[in-house]
C-alpha positions as CSV (number, residue, x, y, z in Angstrom):
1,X,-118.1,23.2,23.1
2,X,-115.2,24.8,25.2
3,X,-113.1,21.8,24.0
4,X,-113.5,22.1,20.5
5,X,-113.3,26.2,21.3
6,X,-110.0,25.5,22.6
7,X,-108.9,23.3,19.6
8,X,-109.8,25.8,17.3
9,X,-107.9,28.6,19.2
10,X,-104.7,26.3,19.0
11,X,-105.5,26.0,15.4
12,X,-105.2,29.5,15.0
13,X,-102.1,30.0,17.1
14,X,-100.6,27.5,15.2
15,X,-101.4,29.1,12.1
16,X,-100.2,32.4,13.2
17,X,-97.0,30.8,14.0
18,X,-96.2,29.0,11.0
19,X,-97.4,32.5,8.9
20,X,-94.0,33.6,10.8
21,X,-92.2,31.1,9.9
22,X,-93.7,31.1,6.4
23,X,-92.4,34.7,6.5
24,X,-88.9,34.1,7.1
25,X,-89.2,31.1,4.9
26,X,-89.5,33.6,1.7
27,X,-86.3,35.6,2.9
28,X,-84.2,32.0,2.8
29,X,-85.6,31.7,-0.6
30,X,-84.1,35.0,-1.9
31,X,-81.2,35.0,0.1
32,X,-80.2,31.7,-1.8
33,X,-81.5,32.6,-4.6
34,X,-79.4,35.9,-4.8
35,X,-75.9,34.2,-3.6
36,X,-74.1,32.3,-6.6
37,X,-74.7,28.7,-5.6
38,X,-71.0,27.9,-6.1
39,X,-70.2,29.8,-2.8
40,X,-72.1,26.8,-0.8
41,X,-68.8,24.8,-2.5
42,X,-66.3,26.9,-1.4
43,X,-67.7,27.1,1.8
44,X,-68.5,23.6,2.3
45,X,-66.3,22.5,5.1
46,X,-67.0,25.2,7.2
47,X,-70.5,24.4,7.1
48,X,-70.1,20.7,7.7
49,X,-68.5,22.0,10.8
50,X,-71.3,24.2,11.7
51,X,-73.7,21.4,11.7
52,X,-71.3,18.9,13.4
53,X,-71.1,21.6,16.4
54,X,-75.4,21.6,16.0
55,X,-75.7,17.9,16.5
56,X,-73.3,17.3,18.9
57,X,-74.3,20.0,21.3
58,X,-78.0,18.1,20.7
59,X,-77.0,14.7,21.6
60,X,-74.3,15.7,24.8
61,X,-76.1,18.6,26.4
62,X,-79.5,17.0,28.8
63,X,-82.7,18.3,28.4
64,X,-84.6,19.6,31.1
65,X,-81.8,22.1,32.4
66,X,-81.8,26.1,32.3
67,X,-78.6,26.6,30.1
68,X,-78.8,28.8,27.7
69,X,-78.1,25.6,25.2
70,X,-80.2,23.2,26.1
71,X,-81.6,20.2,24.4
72,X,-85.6,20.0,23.9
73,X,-87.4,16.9,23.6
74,X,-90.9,16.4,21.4
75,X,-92.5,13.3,22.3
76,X,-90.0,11.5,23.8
77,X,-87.6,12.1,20.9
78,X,-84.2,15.1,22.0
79,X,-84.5,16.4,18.1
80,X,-84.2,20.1,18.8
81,X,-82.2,22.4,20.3
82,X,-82.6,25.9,22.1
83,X,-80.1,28.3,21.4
84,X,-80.1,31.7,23.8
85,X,-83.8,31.3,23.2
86,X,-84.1,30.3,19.4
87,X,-85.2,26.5,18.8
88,X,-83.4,25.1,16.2
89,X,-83.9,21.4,14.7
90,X,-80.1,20.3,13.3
91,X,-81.8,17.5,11.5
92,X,-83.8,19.4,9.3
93,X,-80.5,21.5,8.5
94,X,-78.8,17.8,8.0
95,X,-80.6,16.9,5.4
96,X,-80.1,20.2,2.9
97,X,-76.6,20.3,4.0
98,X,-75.3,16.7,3.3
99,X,-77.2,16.9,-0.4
100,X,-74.4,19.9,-0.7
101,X,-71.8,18.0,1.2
102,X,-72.5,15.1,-1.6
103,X,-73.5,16.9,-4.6
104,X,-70.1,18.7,-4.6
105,X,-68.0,15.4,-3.5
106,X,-69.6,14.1,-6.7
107,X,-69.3,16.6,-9.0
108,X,-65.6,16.1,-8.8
109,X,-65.5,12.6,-8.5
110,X,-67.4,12.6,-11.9
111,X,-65.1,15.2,-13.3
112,X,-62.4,12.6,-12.6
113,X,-64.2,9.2,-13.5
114,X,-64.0,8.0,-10.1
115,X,-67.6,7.1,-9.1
116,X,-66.5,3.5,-7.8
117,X,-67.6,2.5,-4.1
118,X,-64.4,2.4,-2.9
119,X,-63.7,6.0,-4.2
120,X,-67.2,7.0,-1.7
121,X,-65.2,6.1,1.6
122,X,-64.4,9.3,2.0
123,X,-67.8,11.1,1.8
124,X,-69.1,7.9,4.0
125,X,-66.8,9.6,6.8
126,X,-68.3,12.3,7.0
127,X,-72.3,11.2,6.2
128,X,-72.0,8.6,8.8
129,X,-71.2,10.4,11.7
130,X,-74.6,12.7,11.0
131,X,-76.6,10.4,10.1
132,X,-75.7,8.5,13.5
133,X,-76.4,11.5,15.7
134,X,-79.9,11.9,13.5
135,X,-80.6,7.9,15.1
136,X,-79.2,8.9,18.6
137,X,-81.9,11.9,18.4
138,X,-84.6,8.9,17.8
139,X,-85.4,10.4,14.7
140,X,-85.4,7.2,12.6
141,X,-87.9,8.6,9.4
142,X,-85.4,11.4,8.5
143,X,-82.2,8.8,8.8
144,X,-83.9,6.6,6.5
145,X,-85.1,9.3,4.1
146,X,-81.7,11.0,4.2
147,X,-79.8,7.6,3.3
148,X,-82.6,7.2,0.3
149,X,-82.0,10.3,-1.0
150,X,-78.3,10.4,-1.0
151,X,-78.2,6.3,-2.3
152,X,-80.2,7.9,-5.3
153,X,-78.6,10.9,-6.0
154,X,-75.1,8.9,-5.9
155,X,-76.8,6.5,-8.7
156,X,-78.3,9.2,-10.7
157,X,-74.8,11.0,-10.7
158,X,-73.4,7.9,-12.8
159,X,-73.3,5.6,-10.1
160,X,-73.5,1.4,-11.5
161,X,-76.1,-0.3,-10.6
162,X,-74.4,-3.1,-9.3
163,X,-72.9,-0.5,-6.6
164,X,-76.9,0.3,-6.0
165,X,-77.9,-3.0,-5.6
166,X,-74.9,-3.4,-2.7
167,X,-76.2,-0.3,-1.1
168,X,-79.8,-1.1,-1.5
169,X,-79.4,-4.4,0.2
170,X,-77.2,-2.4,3.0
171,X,-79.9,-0.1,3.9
172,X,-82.8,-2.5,3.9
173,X,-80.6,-4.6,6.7
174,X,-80.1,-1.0,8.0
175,X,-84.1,-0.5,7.9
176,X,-84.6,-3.4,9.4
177,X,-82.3,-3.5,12.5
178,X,-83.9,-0.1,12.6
179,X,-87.1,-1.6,12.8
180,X,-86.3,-4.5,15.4
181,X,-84.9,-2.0,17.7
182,X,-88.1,-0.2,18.4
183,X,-91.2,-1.6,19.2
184,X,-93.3,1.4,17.9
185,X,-91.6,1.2,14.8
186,X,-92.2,-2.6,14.5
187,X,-95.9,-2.2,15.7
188,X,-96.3,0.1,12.8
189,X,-95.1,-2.1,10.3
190,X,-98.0,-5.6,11.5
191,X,-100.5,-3.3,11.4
192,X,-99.5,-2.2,8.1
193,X,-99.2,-5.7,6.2
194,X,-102.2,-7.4,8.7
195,X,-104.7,-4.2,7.4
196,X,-105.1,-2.8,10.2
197,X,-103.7,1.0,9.7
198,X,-103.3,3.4,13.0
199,X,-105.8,4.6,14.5
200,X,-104.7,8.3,12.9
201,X,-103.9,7.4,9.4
202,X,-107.8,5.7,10.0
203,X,-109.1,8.7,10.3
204,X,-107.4,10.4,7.8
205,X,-108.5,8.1,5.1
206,X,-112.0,9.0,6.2
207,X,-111.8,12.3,6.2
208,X,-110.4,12.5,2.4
209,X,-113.3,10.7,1.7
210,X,-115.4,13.1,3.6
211,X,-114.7,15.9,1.6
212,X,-115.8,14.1,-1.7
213,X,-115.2,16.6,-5.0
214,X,-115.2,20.1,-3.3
215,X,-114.9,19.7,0.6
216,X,-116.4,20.3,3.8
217,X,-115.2,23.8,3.7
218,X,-112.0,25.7,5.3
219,X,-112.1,25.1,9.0
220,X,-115.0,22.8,8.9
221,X,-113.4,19.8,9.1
222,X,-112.9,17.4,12.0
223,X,-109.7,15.8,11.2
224,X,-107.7,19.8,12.0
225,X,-109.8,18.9,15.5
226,X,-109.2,15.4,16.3
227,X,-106.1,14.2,14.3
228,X,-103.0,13.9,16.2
229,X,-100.6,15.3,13.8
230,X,-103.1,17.2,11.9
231,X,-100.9,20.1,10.4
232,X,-98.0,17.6,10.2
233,X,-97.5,14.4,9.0
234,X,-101.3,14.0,7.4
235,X,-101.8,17.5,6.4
236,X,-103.1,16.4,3.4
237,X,-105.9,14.3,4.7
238,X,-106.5,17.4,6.3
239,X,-106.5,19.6,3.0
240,X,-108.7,16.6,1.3
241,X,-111.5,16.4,4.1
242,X,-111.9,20.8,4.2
243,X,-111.1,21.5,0.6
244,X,-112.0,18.2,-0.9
245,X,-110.3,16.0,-4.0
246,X,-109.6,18.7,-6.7
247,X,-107.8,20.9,-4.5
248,X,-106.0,17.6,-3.0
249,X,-105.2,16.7,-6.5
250,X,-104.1,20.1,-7.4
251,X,-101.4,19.9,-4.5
252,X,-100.0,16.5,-5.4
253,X,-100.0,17.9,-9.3
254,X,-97.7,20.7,-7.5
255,X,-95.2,18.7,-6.2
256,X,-95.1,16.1,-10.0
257,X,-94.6,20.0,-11.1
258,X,-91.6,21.0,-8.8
259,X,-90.2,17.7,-9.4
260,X,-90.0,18.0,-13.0
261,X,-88.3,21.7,-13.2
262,X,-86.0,20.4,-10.8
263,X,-84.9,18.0,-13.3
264,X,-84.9,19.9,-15.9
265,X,-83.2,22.7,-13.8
266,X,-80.5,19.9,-13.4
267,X,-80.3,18.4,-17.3
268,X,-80.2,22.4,-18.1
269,X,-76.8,23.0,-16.0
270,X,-73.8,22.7,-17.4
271,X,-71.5,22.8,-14.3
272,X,-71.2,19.8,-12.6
273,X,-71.5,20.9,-9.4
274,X,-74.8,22.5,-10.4
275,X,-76.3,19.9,-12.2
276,X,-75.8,17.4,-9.4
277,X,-76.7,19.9,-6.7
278,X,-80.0,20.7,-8.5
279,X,-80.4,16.7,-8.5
280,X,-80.0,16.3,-5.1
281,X,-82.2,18.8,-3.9
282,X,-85.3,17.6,-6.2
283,X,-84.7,14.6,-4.7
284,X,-84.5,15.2,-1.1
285,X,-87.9,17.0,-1.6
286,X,-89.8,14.9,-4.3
287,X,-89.2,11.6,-2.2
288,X,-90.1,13.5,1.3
289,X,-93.4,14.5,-0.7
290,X,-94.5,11.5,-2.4
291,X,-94.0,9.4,1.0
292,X,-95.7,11.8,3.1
293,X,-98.4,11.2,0.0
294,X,-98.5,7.8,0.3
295,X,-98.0,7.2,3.8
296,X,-101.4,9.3,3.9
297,X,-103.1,7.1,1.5
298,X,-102.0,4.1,3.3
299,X,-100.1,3.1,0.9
300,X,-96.5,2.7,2.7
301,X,-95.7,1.9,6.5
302,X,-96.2,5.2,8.8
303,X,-92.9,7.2,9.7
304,X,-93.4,10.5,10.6
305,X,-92.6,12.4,7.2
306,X,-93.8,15.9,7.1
307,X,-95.4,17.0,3.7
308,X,-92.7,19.9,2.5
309,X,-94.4,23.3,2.4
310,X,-97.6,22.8,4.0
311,X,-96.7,21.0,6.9
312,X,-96.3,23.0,10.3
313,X,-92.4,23.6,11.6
314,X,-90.3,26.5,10.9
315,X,-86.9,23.8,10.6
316,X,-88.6,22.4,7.7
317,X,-90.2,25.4,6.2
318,X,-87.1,27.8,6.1
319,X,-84.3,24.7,4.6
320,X,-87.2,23.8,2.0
321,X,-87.5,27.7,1.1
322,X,-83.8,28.0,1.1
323,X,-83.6,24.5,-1.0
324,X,-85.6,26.1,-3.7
325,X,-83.7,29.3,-3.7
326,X,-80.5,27.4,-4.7
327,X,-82.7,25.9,-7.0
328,X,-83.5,29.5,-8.5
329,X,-80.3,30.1,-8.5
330,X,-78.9,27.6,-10.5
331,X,-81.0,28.0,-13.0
332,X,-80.5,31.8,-13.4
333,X,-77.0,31.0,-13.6
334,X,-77.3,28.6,-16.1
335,X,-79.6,30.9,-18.3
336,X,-77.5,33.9,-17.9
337,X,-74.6,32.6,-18.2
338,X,-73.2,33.8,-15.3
339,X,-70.3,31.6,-14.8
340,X,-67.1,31.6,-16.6
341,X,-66.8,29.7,-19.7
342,X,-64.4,28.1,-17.7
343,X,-65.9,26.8,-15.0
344,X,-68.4,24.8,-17.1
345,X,-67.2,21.6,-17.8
346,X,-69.5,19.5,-19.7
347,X,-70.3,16.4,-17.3
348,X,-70.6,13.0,-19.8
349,X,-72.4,10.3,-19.1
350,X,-74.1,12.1,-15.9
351,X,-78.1,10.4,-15.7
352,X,-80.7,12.1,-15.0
353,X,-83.1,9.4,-13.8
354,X,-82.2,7.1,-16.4
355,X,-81.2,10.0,-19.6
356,X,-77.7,10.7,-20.0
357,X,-76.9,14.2,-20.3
């Protein structure tokens, strides 16, 4: 009894905690959505630079010391980083900032029908680099879900599919030397093609079917208790077991939803920039929500994606909030016409997963 007393205690602190966060979370969402989202153009270089700064002080700096930046690790992985008291996690900001690093590369690459691989070196520069400090921070589920979203978004933007196939057959080599280099990661995937799922994603199968149509009831669950990673990576076994399959199904019908205004946010915009940029960001947080989906339903190899917006961490909570602010934003412009006539260059032959705009 004082064991599961303390369980649910931490369950409260860490619901507290991620109201905070939550909290802050909705002022990223309107500062974005109030700032024209061409300014995160302009301002582009400084803010690759920004992040640079971020990871590198990460991966140099050792944890364990008393500077005022210091490096933190999380089970055994150096992923965030205390600054003068704030904790920070530069991968999280990686991922939003490299879909603006790219989106505007591409928006003028496509304004001057130059979307061959060749004509990508440049942007590769400056993506590699991050991406490789993501690795060094053994954070291998946000490298790969960073190089999928960006592959797609390049492809979507009018990349040929003979490029994608290259790339494709790149990053599965990538995955796979990935893979070979770390046992955990490689124990994952047997157990995944033998049947025999973790012990964790186990359990969170049988909880969702726990819950059946309506649930155990809020808090009454046993996965919040027992599941490692309960509020992160398999929140929504979580949600199925307590609330049970029509408010599960309701959540995944959500996401479909955000997914699809996002596009239609994008085929909307008339500015290349925009259009790609809204792109880039439903993709980086459709994908990250239907693998955290499936990875729960045992239906992909486990990783360690978090479900976007439900899932505890303030990192992910305040870039998603601020993610959909620029989303906001680009479609208030685009209905308002709030940029100059000239300024919107019509983008031909742009796809939006598979329609041509």
């Amino acid at each position: 009894q004082a064991q599961g007393a303390n369980r649910r205690a931490s369950t409260l602190s860490t619901f507290l905690h991620q109201t905070i966060w939550v909290v802050i979370g909705f002022l990223a969402l309107a500062i974005t959505a109030r700032f024209d989202y061409p300014i995160w153009g302009r301002r582009i270089g400084w803010i690759v630079l920004i992040l640079f700064s971020l990871q590198l002080a990460l991966t140099l700096i050792p944890a364990g010391t008393n500077w005022p930046i210091r490096s933190l690790e999380l089970n055994y992985a150096k992923s965030r980083l205390s600054l003068f008291g704030f904790t920070i996690q530069p991968s999280e900001l990686a991922k939003l900032i490299l879909i603006i690093f790219t989106s505007w590369f591409l928006s003028r690459r496509v304004q001057e029908d130059r979307m061959s691989l060749s004509s990508l070196l440049p942007v590769l520069l400056i993506i590699a680099p991050s991406i490789g400090m993501i690795l060094l921070e053994s954070d291998r589920g946000v490298a790969a879900h960073l190089c999928l979203a960006l592959a797609l978004l390049w492809f979507f933007s009018g990349g040929k599919i003979g490029h994608f196939a290259v790339l494709s057959v790149v990053g599965i080599f990538g995955v796979g030397f990935m893979v070979l280099n770390s046992e955990e990661a490689k124990s994952r995937i047997v157990n995944f093609f033998t049947g025999q799922p973790e012990y964790q994603y186990q359990q969170a199968l049988e909880g969702v079917s726990r819950g059946g149509l309506f649930g155990v009831g809020l808090g009454d669950g046993e996965g919040s208790l027992t599941l490692y990673g309960a509020h992160n990576d398999v929140i929504l076994a979580v949600v199925g077991e307590e609330l049970g399959f029509i408010v599960t199904a309701a959540v995944v019908l959500a996401y479909l939803t955000l997914i699809l205004l996002g596009l239609r946010i994008s085929k909307n915009c008339d500015d290349p920039f925009g259009k790609i940029l809204a792109l880039g960001i439903t993709i980086l947080l459709g994908t990250q929500a239907l693998l955290n989906i499936a990875i729960t339903l045992n239906l992909l190899p486990p990783t360690g994606f978090t479900l976007p917006l439900l899932s505890a961490g303030g990192a992910s909570m305040v870039t998603t909030m601020a993610a959909i602010g620029i989303l906001i934003n680009i479609s208030l412009s685009t209905h308002d016409h709030l940029l100059d006539s000239r300024k919107r260059t019509k983008v031909g032959g742009l796809r939006v997963w598979g329609v041509t705009a």
